[in-house]
N, C-alpha and C positions, 0 to 999 in steps of 0.2 A: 471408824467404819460408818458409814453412809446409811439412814433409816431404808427399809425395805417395805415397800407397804403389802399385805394381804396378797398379793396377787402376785407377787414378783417371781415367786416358781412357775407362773404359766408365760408369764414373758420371756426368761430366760428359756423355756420349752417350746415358746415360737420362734427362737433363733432373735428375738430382737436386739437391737443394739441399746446397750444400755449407758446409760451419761449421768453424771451427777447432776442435778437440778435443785436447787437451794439446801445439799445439803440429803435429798434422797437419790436413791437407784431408779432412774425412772426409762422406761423404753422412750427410744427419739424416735425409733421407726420399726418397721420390720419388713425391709427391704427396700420399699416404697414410700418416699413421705408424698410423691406424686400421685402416685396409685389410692392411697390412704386419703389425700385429701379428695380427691374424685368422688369416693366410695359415700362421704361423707353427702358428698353435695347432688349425686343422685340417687343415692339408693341410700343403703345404711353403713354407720361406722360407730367404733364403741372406745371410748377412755376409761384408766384406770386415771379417776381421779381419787385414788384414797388418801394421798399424802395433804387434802386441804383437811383444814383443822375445824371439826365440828364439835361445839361448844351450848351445853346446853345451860339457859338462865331461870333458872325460878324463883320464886319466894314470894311474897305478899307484896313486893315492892318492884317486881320484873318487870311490869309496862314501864312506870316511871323512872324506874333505871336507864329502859333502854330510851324515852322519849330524850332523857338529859345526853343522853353515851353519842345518839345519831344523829345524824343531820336531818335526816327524813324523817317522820315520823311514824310509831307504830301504832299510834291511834288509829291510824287507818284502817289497821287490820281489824275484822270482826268476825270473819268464817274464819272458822279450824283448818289452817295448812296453808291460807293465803302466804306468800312469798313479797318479801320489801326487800328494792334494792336502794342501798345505802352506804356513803359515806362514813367511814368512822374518822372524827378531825384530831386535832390537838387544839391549843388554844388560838394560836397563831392561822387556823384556817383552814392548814396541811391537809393532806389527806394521808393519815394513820394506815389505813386501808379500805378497799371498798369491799361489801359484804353483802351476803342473803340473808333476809331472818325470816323463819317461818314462825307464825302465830300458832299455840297448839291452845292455849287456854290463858286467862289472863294472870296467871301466875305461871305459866309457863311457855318461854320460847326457842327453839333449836337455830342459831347462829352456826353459819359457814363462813369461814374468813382462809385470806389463801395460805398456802404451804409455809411460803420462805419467811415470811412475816409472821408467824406462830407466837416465838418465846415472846416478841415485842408485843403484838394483841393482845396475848393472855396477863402480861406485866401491866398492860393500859386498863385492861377490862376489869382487873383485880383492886388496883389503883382507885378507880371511879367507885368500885361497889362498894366500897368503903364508905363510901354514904347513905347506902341504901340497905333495906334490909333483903339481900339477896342474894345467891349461892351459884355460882360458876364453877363448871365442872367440865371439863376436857372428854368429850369423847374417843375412846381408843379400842372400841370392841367393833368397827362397823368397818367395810369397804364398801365406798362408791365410786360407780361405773356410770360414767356419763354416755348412752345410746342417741346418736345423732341422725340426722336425714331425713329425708321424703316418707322414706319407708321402714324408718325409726319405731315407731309407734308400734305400728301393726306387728312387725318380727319378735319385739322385745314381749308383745300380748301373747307370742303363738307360745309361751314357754310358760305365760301363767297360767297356774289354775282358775276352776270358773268363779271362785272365792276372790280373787285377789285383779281379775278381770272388773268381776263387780263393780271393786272398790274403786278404782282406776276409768270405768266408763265414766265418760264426760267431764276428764277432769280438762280444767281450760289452764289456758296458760298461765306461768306464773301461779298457779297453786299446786299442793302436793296431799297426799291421801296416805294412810297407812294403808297396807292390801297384805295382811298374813304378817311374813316376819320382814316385809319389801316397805319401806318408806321410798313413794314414789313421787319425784316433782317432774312439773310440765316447764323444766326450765335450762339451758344450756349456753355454751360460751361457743358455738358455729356461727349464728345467724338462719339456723335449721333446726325444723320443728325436732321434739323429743323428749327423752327423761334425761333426771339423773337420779339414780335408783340407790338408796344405800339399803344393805344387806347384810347379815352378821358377817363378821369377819371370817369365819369357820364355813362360811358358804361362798366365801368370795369366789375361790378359782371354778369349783362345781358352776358357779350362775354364769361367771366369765364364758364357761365353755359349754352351757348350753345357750350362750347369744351366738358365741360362732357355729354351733352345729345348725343353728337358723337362719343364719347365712349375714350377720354383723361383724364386718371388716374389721377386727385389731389396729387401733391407728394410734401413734405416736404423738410425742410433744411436740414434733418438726409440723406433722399436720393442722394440730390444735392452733400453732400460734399462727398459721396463713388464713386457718379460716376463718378465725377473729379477727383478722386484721380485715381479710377482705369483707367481713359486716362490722367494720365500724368499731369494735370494742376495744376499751383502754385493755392493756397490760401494766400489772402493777408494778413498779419501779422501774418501766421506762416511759407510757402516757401518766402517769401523775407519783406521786411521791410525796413528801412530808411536806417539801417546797411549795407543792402546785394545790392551788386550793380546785374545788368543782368548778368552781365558775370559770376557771381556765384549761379545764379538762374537759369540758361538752356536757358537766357534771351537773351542772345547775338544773333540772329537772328533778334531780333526787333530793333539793333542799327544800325542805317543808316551811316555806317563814311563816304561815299562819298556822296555830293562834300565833299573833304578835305575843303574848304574854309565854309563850314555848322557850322556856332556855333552854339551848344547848352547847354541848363543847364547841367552840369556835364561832359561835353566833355574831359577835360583837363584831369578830375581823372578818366575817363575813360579809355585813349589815356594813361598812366602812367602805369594803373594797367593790362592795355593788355600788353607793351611793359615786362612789370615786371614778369610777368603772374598772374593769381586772386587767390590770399591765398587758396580760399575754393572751392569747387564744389557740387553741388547737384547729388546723385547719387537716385539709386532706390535697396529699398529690399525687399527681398521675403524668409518671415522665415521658414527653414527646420525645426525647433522642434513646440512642441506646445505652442501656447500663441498667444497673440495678441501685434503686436507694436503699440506705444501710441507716441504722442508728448512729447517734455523731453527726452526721454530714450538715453541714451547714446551709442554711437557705438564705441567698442574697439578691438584694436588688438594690438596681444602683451602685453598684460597686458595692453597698454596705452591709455585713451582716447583721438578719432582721430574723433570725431565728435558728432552729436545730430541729433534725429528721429525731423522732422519738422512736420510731416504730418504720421499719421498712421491709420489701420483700419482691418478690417477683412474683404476680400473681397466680397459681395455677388455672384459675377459671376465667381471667379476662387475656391473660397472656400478656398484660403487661406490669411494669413496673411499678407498684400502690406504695403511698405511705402515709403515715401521720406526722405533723408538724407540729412545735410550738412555736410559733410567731409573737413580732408585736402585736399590739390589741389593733394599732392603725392600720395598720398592712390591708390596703382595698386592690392592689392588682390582682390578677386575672392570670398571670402567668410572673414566674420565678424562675430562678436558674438555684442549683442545688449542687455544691464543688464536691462531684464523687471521682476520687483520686487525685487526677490534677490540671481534669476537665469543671469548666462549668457549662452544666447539661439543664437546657429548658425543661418546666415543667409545669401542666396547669393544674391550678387550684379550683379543687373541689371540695364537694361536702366530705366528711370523711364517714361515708357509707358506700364500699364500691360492689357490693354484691349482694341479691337480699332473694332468698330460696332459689339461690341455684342462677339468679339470671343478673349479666354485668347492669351496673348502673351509670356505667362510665362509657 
């Protein structure tokens, strides 16, 4: 039997259609994954993201734990609730997975890592602490509900109290604020302003269904994964994987190399495969013929295969064809042919950011 997160009585009660997803019951849509992504990108739309694994680190050793665990680093952090996005490697450079971690105090940080990857994070993360003097602890009492859009903010405000409003005025991106019994972050996987709010679990479907009586669209994983795709964002275990390091994921921004004296996991094969430079790169396409790109499909020029579609889709907001590629590192043309079916269909190469609040980039 399939995990059910918090909320899964209000989605089987909005008729949604329900799919396994690594392992959970998760709504793909509910009726609309067209509809649902729209709702997102101009006004508001809301996820049940409770099935990602949030994992709290403490003890006297928690900064240095996590300074050794990440790619990035948590020194950065010094306000209460600031948010780091990070890589978690293996030794070889991989990407373990990519994660959030919020700063609450220096003995203490709340890590969010994704769903399908759970038992393997908490096995890595157990692993590592083993050096440190530090205690990992699986959160299981909380559902979070990711509010996305334009008009994300303001709806998901109309239902807090003036207490919990408070807490939450002025919060900037990328940090997060307690407000009452609401842990609220200014952070999301659309490329649209928002929160993602976690909440007891025993409040989940009551908070769920006072976002829709405010007028926050119910949207699916069908929606979620176009509208990351069309801003740019990796998906884990199809844009990188144990195989692909950051630097061939667009990931390289999250690696902290200073201080030089910073170890961390994967440092060395990191620090190798810059000086070398990284075999592969992720680029972005946008098909000139018709068809849809698809993960698998092959990206060739010159007769010869120089890469694979990681991530594809047909995009709701530009109307056309969008995807992600891993290519060679060399690959300088300008345009590529992509064999979807048993056509090869033109496509040009672009940044792989094709939508950013609502308006095409392409």
């Amino acid at each position: 039997m399939a995990n059910k997160t918090p909320l899964y009585q209000a989605h089987v009660d909005a008729n949604a259609r329900i799919v396994d997803f690594g392992g959970w019951d998760m709504p793909l849509n509910y009726g609309s994954q067209i509809d649902e992504h729209h709702a997102v990108r101009q006004d508001a739309g809301m996820f049940d993201v409770s099935h990602m694994t949030v994992v709290e680190v403490t003890g006297g050793e928690a900064k240095t734990y996590l300074r050794y665990l990440l790619a990035n680093d948590v020194d950065k952090l010094k306000e209460s609730g600031k948010a780091l996005y990070s890589g978690m490697l293996n030794e070889e450079g991989g990407v373990i997975d990519d994660l959030i971690v919020y700063y609450l105090t220096d003995t203490h940080y709340r890590v969010v890592v994704n769903a399908s990857t759970r038992d393997k994070d908490l096995a890595w993360m157990e692993n590592v602490a083993q050096q440190f003097d530090v205690a990992i602890e699986e959160r299981v009492d909380v559902a979070m509900i990711a509010v996305q859009g334009p008009n994300a903010i303001e709806k998901a405000q109309s239902i807090m109290s003036d207490e919990q409003k408070a807490a939450v005025a002025g919060l900037k991106p990328f940090v997060a604020a307690q407000a009452g019994d609401l842990f609220v972050a200014r952070t999301g996987y659309t490329g649209e302003d928002g929160y993602e709010i976690m909440v007891p679990d025993s409040q989940g479907i009551e908070f769920w269904n006072q976002l829709a009586a405010a007028g926050v669209k119910p949207c699916g994983l069908a929606a979620r994964d176009t509208l990351r795709l069309e801003a740019g964002m990796n998906l884990y275990g199809h844009d990188m994987d144990e195989t692909v390091s950051p630097l061939e994921a667009n990931m390289g921004w999250t690696i902290a190399w200073e201080p030089e004296d910073r170890d961390f996991v994967g440092r060395n094969a990191l620090t190798e495969q810059k000086a070398q430079g990284a075999p592969r790169k992720l680029i972005g396409l946008v098909l000139e013929d018709k068809g849809i790109m698809r993960e698998g499909q092959e990206v060739i020029v010159n007769d010869e295969v120089v890469g694979v579609v990681t991530s594809g889709t047909m995009s709701p907001t530009t109307g056309k064809s969008i995807a992600m590629a891993r290519v060679n590192r060399a690959l300088q043309e300008e345009q590529v042919l992509v064999q979807i079916r048993k056509k090869q269909l033109l496509a040009r190469v672009v940044k792989p950011s094709f939508v950013r609040k609502g308006e095409s980039l392409i």
